[in-house]
N, C-alpha and C positions, 0 to 999 in steps of 0.2 A: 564330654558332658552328656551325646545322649544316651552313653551306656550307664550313665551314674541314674537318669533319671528313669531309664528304665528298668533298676531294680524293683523288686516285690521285698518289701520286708514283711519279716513275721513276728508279730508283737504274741509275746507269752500270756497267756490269758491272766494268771495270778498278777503281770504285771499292770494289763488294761484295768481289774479289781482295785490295784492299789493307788494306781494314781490316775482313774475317773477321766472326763473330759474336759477339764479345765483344774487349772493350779492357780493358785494364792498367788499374788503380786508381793505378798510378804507385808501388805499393809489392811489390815482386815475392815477398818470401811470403808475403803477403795475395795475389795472385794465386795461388800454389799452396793454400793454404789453401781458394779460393773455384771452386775446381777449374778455371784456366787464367785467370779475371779476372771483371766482369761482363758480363751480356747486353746487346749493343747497343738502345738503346729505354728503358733501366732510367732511372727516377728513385729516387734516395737521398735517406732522410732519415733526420739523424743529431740525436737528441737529446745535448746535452753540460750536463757538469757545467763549471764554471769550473776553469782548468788542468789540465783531462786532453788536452788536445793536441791536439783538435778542431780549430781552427787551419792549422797546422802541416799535418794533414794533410788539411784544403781543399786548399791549396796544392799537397800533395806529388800531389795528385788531379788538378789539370790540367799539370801536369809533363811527362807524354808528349805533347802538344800535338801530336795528328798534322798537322792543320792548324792553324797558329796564329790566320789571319786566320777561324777558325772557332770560337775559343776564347775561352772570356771567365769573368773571376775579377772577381765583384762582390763587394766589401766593405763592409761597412756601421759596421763600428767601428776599421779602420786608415787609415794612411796610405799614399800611393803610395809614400813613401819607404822608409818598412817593409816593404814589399809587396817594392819592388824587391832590398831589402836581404838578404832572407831569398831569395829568385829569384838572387843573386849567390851568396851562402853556398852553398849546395850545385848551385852552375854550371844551372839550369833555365831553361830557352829564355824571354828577354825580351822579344821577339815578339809574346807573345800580347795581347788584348784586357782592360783594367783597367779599372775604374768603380767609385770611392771613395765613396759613398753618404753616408758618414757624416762626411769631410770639404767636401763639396759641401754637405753640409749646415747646418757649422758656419761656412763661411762665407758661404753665399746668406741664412741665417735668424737664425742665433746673432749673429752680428755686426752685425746691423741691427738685432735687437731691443734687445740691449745700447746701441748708438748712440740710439734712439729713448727707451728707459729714461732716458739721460744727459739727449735734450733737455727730457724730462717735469721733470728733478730741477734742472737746473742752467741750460739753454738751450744753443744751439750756437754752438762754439768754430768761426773758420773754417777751420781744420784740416778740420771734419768737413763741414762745408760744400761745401769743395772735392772729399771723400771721396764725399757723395750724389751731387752732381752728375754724376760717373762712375757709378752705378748705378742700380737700384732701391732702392725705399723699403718701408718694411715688409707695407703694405697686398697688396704684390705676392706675398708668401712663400705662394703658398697651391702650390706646386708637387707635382705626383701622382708620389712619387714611385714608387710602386707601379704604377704604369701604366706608367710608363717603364723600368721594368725589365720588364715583360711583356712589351712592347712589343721592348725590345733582345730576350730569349731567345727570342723566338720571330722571330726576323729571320734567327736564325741558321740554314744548311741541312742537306741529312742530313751525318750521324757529326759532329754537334758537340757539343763538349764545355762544357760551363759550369756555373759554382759559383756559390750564394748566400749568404754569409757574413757577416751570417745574417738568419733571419725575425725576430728581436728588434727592428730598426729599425723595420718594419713593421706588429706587432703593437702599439707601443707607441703608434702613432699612427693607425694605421686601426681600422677595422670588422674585426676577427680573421675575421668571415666572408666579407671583401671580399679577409683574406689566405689563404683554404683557396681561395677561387675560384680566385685567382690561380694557388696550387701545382697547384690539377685540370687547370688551362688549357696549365701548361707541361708537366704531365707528359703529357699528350696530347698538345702537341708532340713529345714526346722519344720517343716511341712511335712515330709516326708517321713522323718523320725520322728514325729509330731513334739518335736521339742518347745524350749520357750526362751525367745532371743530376746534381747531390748540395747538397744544402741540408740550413741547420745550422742550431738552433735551441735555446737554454736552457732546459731543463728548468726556471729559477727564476721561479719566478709562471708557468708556463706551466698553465692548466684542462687539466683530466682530459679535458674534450669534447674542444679543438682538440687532443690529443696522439694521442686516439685515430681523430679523423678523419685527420688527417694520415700517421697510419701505414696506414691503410685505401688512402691514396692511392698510399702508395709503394708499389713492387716489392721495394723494401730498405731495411730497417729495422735502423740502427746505434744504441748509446747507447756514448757516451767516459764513463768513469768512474776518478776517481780518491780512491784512498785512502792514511790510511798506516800504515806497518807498521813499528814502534819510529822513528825518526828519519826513515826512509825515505820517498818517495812511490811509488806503484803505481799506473801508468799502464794504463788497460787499453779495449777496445772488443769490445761483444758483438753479436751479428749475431743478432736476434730475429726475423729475417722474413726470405725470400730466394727470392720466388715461384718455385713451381716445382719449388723443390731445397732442398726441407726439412733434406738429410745435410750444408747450407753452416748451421747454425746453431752458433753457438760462441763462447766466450769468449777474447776473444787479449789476454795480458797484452803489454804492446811497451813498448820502449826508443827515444831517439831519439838518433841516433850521427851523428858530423860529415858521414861517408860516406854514408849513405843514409836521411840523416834518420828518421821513423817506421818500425820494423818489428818485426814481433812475435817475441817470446821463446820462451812457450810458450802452446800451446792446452789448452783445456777443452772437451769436448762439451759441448752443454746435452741433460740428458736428458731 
């Protein structure tokens, strides 16, 4: 680690020209709101509640994809398909880099163990026979995936962009202090390469400890929150941290519309 942190990198000057000191969040009055967009280097981290839109705008986040072969959208609870699907709905560059976490995992582990369960109860049919032969066997499932995504985000070079969606896969089966290392690891990447990260994580069962390390880590601190109001839902995200530039702190209620997916209605200061 301290040989990584004491590299010197050299940023190309046409490239400092092209992509400036701050990038688009991909939602453009959330960049007026954030006074032009965020700082290149920033690591985001957005606590969500379930359907307030956190989601949606991972996505709408690597959107501007200045480099695509520099961009990468890890998922950990969709499908490619979905992924692509919603990437098509509102025309956003296909381009970029995708890594399904949590379909890779459904079928490298889930599907084996289910098979292995079947040979315990029943024995094997040679359908499934034919099926192992073609792979691994359960014994094998022991895969990091936590390292291999470190691993990918920090592969990436300066002004890259990438999303973690989300820490819940990761929490739920490592050492939660093997996944704060993790986050400390990339956001010193993204410092460094002055990149732009944003990782999302459920506030549900999530410890009081890992919420508050985690925000210690980031430079920007989101929570998506949704309530409802007679029949209605109210979609909203507050900016509780935003090193630096304390007058970016604020509550934005937002709508999400065919045209420009997520964007906020109205603002609240926080006093």
């Amino acid at each position: 680690m301290g040989d990584y942190m004491s590299k010197e990198i050299q940023f190309d000057s046409e490239d400092e020209e092209f992509f400036g000191s701050v990038g688009s969040f991909g939602v453009p009055k959330f960049d007026n709101e954030m006074r032009g967009g965020v700082p290149r280097g920033f690591t985001m981290i957005a606590f969500t509640e379930t359907g307030s839109g956190s989601e949606l705008f991972a996505k709408q986040f690597v959107s501007p994809a200045e480099e695509a072969e520099n961009t990468i959208y890890i998922s950990t609870n969709e499908g490619q398909a979905e992924i692509v699907r919603i990437f098509q709905k509102y025309d956003w560059p296909l381009d970029i880099n995708v890594r399904t976490i949590g379909e890779e995992y459904n079928s490298n582990v889930l599907e084996k163990e289910l098979l292995a369960s079947r040979y315990r109860l029943e024995g094997f049919r040679l359908e499934d026979i034919q099926r192992l032969a073609q792979t691994r066997f359960v014994e094998e499932n022991n895969q990091d995936y936590l390292t291999e995504v470190t691993n990918e985000v920090m592969a990436l070079g300066p002004y890259f962009r990438a999303v973690v969606d989300s820490l819940d896969f990761f929490l739920q089966r490592d050492d939660p202090t093997r996944v704060v290392a993790m986050v400390r690891m990339l956001q010193a990447h993204a410092q460094m390469y002055r990149g732009l990260l944003f990782i999302t994580v459920s506030t549900d069962g999530l410890s009081l400890s890992i919420k508050q390390e985690l925000s210690s880590i980031a430079d920007m601190v989101l929570s998506f929150q949704v309530r409802t109001i007679g029949s209605d839902f109210e979609t909203s995200m507050m900016v509780s941290k935003f090193r630096n530039a304390p007058e970016n702190l604020k509550i934005l209620v937002f709508r999400v519309t065919p045209e420009e997916g997520i964007t906020p209605e109205t603002v609240e200061r926080i006093a």
